[in-house]
Backbone as a chain_set.jsonl record, in Angstrom:
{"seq": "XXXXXXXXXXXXXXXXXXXXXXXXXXXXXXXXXXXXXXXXXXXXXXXXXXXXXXXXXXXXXXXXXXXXXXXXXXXXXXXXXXXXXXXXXXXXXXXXXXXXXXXXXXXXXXXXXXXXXXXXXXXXXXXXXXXXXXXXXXXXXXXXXXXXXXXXXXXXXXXXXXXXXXXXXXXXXXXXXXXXXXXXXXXXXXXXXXXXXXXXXXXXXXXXXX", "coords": {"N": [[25.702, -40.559, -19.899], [22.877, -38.941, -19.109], [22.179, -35.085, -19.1], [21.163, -33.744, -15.758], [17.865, -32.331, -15.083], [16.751, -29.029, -14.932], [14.524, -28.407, -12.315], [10.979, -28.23, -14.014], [11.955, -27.324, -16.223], [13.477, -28.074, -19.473], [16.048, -27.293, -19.531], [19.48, -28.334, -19.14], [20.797, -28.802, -15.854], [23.592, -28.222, -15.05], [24.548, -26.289, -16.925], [25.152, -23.438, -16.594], [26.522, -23.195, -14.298], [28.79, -22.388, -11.799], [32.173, -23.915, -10.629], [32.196, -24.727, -7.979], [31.642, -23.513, -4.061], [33.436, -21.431, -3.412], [34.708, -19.503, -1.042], [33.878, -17.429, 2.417], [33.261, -13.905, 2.858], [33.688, -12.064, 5.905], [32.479, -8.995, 8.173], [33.955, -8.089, 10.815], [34.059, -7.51, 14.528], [34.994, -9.113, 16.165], [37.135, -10.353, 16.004], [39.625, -11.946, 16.761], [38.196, -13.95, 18.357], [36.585, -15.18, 16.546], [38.664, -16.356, 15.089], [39.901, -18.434, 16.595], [37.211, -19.816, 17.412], [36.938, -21.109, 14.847], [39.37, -22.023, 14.209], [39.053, -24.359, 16.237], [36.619, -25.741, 15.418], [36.503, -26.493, 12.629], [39.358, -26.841, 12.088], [40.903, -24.897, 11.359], [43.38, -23.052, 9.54], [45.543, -19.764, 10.112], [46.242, -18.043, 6.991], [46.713, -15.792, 6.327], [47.748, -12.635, 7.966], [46.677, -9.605, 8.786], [46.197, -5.763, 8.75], [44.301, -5.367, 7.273], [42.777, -7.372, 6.664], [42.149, -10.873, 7.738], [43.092, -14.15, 6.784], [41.29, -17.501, 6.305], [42.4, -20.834, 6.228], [41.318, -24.598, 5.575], [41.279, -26.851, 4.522], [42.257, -28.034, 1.129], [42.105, -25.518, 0.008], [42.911, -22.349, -1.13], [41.813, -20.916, 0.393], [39.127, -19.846, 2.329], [37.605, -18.652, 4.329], [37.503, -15.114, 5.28], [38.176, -12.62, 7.315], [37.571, -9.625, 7.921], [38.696, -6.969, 9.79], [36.699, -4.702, 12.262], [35.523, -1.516, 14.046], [35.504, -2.489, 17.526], [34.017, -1.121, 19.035], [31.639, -0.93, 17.296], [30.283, -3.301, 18.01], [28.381, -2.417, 19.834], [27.062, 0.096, 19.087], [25.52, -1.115, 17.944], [23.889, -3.171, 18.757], [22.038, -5.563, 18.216], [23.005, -6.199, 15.404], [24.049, -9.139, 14.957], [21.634, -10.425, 15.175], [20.678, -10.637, 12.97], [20.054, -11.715, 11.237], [18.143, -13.844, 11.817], [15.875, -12.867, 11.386], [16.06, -11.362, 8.449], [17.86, -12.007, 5.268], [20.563, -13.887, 4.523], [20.124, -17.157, 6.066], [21.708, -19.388, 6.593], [25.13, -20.862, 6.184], [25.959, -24.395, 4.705], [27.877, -27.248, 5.136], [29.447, -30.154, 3.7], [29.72, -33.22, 5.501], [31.302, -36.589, 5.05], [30.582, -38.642, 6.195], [27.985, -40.227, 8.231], [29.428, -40.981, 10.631], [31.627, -39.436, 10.68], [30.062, -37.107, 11.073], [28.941, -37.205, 13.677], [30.97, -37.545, 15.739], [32.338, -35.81, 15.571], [30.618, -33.707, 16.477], [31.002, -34.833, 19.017], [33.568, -34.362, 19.676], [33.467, -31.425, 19.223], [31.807, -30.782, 21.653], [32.938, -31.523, 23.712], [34.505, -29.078, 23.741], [33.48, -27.596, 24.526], [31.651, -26.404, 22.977], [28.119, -26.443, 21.34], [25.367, -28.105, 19.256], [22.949, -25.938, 18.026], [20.585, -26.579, 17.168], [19.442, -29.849, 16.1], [18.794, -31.518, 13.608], [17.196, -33.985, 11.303], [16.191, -33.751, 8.115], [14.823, -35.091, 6.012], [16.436, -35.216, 3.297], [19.22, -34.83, 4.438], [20.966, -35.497, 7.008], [21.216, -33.211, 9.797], [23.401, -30.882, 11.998], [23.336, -27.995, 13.333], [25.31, -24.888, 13.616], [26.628, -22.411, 15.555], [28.485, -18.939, 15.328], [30.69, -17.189, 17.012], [29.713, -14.284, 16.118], [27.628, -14.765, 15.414], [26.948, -16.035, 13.026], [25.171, -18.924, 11.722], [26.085, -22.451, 10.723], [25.775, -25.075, 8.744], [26.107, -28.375, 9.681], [26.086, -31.109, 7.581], [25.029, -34.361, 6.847], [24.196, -36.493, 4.142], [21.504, -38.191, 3.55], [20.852, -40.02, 1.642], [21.798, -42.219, -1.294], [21.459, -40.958, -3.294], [20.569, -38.312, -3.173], [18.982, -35.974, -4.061], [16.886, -36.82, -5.507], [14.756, -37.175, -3.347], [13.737, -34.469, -2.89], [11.507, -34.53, -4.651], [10.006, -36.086, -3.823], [6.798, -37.611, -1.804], [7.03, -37.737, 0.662], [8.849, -35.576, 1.439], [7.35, -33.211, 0.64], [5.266, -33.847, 2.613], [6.698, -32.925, 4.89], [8.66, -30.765, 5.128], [10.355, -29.588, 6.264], [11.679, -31.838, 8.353], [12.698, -33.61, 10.968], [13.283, -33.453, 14.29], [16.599, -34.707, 15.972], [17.967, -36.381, 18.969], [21.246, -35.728, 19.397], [22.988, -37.083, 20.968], [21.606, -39.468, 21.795], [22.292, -40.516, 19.487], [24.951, -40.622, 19.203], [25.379, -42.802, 20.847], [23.824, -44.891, 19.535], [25.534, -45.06, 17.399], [28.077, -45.847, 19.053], [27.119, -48.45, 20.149], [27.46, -49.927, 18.137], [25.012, -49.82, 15.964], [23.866, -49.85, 12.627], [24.757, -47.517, 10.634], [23.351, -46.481, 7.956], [20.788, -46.883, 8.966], [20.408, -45.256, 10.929], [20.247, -42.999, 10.021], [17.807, -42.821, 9.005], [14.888, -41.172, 9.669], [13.203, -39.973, 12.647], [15.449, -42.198, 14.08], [17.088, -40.935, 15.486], [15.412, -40.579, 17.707], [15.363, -40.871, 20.809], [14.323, -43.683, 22.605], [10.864, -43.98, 24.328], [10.106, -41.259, 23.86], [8.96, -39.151, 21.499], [9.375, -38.943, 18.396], [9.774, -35.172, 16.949], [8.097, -33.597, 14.803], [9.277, -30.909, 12.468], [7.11, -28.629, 10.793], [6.937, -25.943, 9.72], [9.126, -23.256, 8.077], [9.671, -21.571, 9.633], [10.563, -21.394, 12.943], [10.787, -21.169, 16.505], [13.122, -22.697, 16.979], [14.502, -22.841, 14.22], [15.407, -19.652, 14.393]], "CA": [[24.525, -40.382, -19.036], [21.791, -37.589, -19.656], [22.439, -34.521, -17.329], [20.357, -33.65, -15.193], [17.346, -30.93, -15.553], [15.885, -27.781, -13.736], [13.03, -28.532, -12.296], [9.686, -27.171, -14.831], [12.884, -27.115, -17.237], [14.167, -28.331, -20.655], [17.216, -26.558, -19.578], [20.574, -28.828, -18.292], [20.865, -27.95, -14.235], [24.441, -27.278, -14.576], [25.169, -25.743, -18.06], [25.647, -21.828, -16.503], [27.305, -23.245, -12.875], [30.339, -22.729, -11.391], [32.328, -25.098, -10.169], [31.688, -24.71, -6.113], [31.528, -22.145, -3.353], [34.864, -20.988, -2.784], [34.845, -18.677, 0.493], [33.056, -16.1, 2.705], [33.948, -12.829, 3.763], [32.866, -11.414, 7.239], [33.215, -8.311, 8.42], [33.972, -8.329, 12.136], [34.776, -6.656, 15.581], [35.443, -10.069, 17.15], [38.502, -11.294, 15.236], [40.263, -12.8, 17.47], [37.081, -14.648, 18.794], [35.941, -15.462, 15.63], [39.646, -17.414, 15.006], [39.587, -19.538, 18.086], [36.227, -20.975, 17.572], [37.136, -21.543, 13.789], [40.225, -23.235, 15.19], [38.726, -25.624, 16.942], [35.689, -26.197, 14.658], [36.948, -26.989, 11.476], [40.362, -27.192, 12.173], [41.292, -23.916, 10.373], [44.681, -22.426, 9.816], [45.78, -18.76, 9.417], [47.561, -18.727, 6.032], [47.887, -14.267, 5.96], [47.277, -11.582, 8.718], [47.013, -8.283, 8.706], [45.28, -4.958, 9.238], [43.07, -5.24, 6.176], [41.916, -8.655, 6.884], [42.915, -12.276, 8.087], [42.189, -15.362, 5.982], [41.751, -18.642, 6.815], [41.678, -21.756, 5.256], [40.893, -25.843, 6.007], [41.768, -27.861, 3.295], [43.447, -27.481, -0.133], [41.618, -24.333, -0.864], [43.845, -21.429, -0.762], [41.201, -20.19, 1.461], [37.565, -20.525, 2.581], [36.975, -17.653, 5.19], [38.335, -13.983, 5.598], [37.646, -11.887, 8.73], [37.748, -8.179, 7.882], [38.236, -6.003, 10.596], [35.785, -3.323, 11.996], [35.723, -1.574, 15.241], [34.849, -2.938, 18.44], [32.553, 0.385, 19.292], [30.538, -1.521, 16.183], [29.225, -3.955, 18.755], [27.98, -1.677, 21.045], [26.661, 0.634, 18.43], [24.726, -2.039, 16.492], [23.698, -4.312, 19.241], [21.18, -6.534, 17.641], [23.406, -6.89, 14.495], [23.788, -10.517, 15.028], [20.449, -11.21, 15.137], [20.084, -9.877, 11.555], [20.002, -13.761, 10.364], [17.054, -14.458, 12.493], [15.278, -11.942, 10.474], [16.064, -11.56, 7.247], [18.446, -12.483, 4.418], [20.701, -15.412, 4.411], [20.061, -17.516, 7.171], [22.645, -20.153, 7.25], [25.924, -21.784, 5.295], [25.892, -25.563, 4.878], [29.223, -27.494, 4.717], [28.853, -31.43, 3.643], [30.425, -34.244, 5.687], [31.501, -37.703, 4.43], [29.254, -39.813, 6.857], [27.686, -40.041, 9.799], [29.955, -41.07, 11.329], [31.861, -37.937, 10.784], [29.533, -35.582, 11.437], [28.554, -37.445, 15.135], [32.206, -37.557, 16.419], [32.755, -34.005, 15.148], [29.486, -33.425, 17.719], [31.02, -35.07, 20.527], [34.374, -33.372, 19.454], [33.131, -30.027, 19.861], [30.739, -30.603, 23.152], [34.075, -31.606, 24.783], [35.303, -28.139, 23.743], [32.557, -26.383, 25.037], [30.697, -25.661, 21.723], [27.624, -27.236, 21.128], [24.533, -27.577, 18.78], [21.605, -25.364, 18.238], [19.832, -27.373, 16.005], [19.734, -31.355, 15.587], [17.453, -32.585, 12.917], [17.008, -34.636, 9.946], [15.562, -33.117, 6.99], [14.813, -35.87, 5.547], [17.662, -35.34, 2.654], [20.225, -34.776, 5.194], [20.636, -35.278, 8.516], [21.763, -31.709, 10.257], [23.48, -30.008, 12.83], [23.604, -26.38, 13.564], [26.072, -24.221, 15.44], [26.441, -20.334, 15.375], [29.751, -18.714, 15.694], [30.803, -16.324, 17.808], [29.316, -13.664, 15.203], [26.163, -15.38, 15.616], [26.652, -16.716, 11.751], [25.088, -20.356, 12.054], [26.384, -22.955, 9.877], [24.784, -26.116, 8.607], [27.005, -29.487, 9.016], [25.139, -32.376, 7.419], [25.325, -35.566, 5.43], [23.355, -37.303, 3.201], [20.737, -39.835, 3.904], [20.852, -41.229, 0.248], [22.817, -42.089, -2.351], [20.877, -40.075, -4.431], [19.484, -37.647, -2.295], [18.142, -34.813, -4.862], [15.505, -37.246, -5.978], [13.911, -36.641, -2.664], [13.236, -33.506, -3.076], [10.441, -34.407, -5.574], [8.753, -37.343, -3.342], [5.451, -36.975, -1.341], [7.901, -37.306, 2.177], [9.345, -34.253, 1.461], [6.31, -32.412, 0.603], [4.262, -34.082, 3.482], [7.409, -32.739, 5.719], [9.654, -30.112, 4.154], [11.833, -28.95, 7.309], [12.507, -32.516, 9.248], [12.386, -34.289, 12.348], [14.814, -33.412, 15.507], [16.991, -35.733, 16.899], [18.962, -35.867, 20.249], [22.856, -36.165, 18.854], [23.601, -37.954, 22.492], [21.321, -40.847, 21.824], [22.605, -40.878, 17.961], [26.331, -41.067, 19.512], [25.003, -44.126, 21.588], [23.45, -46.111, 18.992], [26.917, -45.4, 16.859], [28.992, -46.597, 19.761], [27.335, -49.934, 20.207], [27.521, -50.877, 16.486], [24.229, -49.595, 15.042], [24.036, -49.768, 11.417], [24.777, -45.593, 10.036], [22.219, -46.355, 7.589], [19.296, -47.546, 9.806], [20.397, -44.19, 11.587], [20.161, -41.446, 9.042], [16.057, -42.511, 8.648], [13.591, -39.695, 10.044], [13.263, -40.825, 13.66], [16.203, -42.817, 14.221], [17.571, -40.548, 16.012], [14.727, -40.183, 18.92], [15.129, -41.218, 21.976], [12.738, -44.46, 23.29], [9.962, -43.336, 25.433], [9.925, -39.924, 23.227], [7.705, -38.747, 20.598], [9.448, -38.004, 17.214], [9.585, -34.1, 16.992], [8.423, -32.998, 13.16], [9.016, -29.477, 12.15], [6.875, -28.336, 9.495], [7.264, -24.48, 9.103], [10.054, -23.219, 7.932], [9.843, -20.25, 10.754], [10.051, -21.334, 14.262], [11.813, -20.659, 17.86], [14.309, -23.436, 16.856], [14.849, -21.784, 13.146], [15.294, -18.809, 14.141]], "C": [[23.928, -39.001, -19.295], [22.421, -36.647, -18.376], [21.08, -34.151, -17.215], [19.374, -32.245, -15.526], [16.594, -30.651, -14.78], [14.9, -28.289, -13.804], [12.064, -27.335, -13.16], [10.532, -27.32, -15.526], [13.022, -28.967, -18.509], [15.731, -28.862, -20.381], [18.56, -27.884, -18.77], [20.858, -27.904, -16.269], [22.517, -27.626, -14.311], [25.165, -26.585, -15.8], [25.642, -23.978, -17.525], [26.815, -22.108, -15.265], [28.266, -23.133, -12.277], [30.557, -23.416, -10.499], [32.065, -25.565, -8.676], [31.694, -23.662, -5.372], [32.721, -21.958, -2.847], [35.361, -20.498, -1.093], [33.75, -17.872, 0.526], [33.302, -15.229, 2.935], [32.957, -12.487, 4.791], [32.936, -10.292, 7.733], [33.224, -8.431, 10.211], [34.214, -7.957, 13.176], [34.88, -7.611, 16.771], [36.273, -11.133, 16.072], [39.253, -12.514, 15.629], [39.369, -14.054, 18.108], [36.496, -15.84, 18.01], [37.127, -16.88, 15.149], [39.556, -18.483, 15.315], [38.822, -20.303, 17.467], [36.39, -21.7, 16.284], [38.179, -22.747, 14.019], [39.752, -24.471, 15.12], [37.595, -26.228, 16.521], [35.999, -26.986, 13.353], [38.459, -26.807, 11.212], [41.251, -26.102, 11.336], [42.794, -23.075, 10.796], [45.064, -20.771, 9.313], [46.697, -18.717, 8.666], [47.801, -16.48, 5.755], [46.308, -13.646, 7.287], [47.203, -10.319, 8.803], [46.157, -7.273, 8.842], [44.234, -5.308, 8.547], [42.232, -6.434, 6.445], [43.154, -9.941, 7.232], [42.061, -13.377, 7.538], [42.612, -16.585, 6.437], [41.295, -20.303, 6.051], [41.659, -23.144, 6.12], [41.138, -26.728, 5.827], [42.646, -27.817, 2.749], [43.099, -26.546, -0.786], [42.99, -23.177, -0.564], [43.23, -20.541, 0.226], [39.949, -20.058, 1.336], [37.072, -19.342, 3.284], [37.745, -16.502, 5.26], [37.489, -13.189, 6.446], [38.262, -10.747, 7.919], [37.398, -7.109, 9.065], [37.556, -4.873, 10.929], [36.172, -2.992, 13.47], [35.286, -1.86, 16.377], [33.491, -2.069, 18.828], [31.332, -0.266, 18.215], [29.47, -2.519, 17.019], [28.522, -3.489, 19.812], [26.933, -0.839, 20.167], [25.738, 0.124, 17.581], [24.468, -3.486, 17.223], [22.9, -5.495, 19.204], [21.558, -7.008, 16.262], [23.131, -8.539, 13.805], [23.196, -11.094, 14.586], [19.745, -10.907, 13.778], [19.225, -10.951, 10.536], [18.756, -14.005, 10.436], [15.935, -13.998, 12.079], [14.684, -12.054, 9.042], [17.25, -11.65, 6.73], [19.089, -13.718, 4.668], [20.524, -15.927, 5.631], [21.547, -18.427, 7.421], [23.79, -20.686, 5.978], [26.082, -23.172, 5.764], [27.743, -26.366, 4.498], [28.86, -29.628, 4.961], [30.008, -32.088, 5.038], [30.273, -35.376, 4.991], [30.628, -38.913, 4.685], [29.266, -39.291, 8.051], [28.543, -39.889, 10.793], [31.143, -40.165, 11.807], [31.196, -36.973, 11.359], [29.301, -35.98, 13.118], [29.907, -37.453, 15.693], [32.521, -36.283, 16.384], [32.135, -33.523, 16.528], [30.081, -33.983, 18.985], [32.87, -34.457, 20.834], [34.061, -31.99, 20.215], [32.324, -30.122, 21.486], [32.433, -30.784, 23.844], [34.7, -30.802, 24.811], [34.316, -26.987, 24.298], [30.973, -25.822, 24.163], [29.672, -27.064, 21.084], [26.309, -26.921, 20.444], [23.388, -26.499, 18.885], [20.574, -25.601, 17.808], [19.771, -28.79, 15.686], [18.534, -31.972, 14.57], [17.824, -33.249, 11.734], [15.801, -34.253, 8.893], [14.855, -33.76, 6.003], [16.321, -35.984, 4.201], [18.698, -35.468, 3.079], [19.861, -34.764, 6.557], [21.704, -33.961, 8.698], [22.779, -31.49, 11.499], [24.31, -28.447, 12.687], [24.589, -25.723, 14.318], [26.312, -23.096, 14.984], [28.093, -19.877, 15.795], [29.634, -17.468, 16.658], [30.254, -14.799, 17.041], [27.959, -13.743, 15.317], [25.736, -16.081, 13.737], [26.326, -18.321, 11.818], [25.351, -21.02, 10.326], [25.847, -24.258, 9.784], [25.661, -27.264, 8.524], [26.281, -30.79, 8.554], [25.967, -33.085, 6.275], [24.501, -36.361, 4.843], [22.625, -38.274, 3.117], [20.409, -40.38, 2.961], [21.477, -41.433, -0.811], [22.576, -41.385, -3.493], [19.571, -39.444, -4.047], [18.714, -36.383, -3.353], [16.821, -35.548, -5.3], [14.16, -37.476, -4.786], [13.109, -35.738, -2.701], [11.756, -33.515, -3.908], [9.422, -35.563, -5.201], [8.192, -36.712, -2.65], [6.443, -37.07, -0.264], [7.958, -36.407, 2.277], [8.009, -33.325, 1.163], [5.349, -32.215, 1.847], [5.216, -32.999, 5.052], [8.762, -31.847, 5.3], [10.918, -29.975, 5.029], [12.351, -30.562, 7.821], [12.122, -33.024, 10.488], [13.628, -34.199, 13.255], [15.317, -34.613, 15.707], [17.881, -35.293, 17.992], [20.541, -36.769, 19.378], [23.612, -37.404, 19.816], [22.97, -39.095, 21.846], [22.057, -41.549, 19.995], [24.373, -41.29, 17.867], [26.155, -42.384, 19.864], [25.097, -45.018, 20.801], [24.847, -46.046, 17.938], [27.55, -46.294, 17.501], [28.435, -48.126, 20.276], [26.939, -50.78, 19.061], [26.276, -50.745, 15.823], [24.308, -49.248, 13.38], [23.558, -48.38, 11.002], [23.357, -45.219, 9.046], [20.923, -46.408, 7.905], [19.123, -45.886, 10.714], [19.535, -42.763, 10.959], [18.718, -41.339, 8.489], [15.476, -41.737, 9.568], [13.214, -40.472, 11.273], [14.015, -41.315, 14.726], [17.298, -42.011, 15.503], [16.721, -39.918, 17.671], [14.903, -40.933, 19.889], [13.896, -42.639, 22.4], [11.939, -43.919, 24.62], [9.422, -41.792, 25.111], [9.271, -40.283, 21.927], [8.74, -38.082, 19.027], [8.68, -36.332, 17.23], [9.674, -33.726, 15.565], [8.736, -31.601, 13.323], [8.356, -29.344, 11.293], [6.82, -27.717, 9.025], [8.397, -23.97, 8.956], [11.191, -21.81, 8.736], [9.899, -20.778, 12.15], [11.094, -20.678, 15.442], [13.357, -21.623, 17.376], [14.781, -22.895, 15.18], [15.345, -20.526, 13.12], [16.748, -18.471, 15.138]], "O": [[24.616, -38.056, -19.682], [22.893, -36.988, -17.291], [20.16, -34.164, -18.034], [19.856, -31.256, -16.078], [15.886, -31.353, -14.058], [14.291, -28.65, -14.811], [12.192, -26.111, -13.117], [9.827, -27.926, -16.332], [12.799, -30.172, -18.39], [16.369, -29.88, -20.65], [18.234, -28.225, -17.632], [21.02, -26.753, -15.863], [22.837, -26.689, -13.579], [26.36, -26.322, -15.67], [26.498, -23.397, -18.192], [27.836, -21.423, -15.208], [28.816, -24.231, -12.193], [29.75, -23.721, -9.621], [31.757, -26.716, -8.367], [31.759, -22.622, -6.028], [32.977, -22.401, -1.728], [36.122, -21.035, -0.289], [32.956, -17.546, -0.357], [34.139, -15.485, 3.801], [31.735, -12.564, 4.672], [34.135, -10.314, 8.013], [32.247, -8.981, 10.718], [35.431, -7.924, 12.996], [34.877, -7.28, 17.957], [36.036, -12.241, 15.592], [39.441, -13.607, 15.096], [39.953, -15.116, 18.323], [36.096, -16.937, 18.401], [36.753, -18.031, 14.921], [39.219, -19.446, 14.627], [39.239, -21.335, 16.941], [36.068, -22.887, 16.323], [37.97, -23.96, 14.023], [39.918, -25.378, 14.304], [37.331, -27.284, 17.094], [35.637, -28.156, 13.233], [38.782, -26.614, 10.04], [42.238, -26.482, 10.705], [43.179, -22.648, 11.884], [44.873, -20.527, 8.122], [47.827, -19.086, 8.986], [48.759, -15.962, 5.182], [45.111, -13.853, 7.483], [48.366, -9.958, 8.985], [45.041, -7.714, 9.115], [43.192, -5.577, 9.145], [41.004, -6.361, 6.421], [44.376, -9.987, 7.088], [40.853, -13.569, 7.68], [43.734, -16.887, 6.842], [40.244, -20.705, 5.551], [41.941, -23.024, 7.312], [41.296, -27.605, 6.676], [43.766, -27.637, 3.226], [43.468, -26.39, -1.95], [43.894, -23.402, 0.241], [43.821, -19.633, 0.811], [39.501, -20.14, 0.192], [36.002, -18.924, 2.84], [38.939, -16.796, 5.317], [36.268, -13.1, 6.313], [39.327, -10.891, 7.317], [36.317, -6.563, 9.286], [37.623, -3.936, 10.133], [36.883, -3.741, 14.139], [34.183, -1.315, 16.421], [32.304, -2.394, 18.867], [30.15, -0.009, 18.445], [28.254, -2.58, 16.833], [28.084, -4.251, 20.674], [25.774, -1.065, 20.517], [25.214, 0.732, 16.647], [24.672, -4.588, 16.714], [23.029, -6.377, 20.053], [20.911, -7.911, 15.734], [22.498, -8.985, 12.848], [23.44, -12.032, 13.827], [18.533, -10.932, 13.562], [18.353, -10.979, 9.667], [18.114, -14.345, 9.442], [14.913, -14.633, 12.34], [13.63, -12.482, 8.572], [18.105, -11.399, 7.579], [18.387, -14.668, 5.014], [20.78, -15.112, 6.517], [22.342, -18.145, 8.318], [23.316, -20.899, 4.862], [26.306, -23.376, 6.958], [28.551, -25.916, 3.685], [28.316, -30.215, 5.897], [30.963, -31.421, 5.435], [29.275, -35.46, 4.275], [30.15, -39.774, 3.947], [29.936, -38.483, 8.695], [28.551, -39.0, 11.646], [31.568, -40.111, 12.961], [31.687, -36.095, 12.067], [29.484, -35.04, 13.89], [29.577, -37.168, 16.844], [33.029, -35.742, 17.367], [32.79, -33.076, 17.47], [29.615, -33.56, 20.043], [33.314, -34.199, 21.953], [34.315, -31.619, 21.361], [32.534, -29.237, 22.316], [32.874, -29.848, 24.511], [35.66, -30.907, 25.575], [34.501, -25.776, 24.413], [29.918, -25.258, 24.453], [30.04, -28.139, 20.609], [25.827, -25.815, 20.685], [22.96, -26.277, 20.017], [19.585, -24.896, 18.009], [20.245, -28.901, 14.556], [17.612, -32.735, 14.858], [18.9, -32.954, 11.213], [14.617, -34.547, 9.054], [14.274, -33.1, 5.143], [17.14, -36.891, 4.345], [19.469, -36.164, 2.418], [18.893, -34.269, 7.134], [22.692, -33.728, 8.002], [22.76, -32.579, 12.072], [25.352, -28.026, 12.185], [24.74, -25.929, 15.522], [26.133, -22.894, 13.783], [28.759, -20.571, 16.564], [28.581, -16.909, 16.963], [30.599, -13.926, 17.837], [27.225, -12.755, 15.308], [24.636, -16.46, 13.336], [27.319, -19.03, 11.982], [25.059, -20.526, 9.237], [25.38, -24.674, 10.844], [26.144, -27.423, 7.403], [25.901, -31.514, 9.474], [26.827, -32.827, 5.433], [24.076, -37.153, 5.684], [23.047, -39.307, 2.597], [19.632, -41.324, 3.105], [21.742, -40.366, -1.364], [23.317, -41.236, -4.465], [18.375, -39.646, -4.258], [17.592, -36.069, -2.956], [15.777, -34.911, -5.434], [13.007, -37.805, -5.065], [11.896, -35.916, -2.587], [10.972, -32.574, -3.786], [8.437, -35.941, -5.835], [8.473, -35.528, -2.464], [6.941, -35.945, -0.278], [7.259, -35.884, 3.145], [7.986, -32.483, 2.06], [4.793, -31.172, 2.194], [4.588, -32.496, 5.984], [9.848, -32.417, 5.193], [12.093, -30.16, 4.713], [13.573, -30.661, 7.713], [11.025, -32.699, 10.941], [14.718, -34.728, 13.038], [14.586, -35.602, 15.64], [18.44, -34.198, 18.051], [20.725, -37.919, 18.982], [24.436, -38.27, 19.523], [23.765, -39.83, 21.261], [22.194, -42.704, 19.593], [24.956, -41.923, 16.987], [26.778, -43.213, 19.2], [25.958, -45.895, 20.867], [25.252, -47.173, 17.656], [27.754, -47.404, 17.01], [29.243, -48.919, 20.76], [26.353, -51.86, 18.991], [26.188, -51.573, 14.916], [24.92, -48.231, 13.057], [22.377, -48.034, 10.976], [22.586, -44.265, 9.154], [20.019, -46.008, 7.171], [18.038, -45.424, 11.068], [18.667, -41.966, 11.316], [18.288, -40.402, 7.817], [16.042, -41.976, 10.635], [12.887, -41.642, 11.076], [13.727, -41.157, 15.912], [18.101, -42.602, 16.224], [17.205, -39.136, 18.49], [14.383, -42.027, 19.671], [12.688, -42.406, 22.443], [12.433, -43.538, 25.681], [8.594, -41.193, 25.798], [9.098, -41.398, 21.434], [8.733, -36.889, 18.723], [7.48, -36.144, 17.431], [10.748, -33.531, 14.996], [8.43, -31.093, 14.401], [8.82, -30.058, 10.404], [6.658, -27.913, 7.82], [9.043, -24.221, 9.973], [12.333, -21.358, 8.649], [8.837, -20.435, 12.671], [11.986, -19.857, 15.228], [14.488, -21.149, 17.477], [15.899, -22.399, 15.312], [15.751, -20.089, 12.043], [17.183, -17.323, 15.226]]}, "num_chains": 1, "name": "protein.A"}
């Protein structure tokens, strides 16, 4: 099979690439905080502790996240840190799920722990949800509304609609739990409410972006 090529390109899309995104580092003056919610988010285990840092992993990586300690006086001293995201540079890390039906149980998972979205939409490529850590680092959990979702990217949908359409996660649990078909779900919409108005986004700046 041909591989695939950069858009405007000649060039193969993954001839320079490495193989995936390994880990992040953080630096942090809510360690212990930062654990917890990891914990109970993605099910994360501490595999080494210590002054210099604490790493934590998920899977079969040898490790995915490391907390580097700083001092608490840092959050006091730098009290809009946080909000650095909301700003400028990276905004968010994305982490896939397998299906829907993963990522919506995950969602009613976490609400029963307290921790709950900031973000619900469908992107059209993926459906989304958002959640921010105790850091205020938001992370992106989504899954795939096609079996060959990159060739979106280059239809008029996506152009006409780059960011997405909200959905409420509650009514998207619903139509799971009385046997709605996952695929009928994961279309642009599908996830609104009856008696409600599909909510597009179309800038890639707003109150809910940010």
């Amino acid at each position: 099979m041909e591989a695939a090529k950069e858009v405007g390109t000649d060039r193969p899309a993954y001839d320079t690439a490495p193989a995936f995104v390994a880990h992040w580092v953080v630096k942090t003056a809510r360690r212990d905080e930062m654990i917890a919610w990891y914990r109970v988010v993605v099910g994360a285990r501490v595999v080494h502790q210590g002054r210099q840092a604490t790493v934590l992993s998920w899977d079969d990586e040898h490790h995915r996240l490391a907390l580097v300690p700083v001092p608490s006086v840092l959050r006091y001293l730098f009290p809009l840190a946080r909000l650095r995201r909301k700003v400028y540079g990276i905004d968010h890390l994305a982490v896939q799920f397998t299906s829907l039906e993963r990522l919506i149980t995950t969602y009613e998972r976490l609400k029963q722990a307290g921790i709950h979205p900031v973000w619900s939409i469908n992107h059209g490529p993926t459906t989304s949800l958002y959640y921010e850590d105790p850091d205020g680092i938001r992370l992106e959990f989504q899954v795939d509304n096609y079996p060959t979702t990159a060739a979106f990217f280059a239809g008029e949908e996506f152009a006409a609609n780059p960011i997405g359409t909200e959905f409420d996660p509650e009514y998207m649990l619903a139509r799971l739990r009385r046997g709605d078909d996952p695929a009928e779900l994961l279309r642009p919409g599908a996830g609104t409410p009856p008696g409600t108005t599909p909510r597009a986004n179309r800038r890639a700046i707003t109150w809910k972006t940010l």
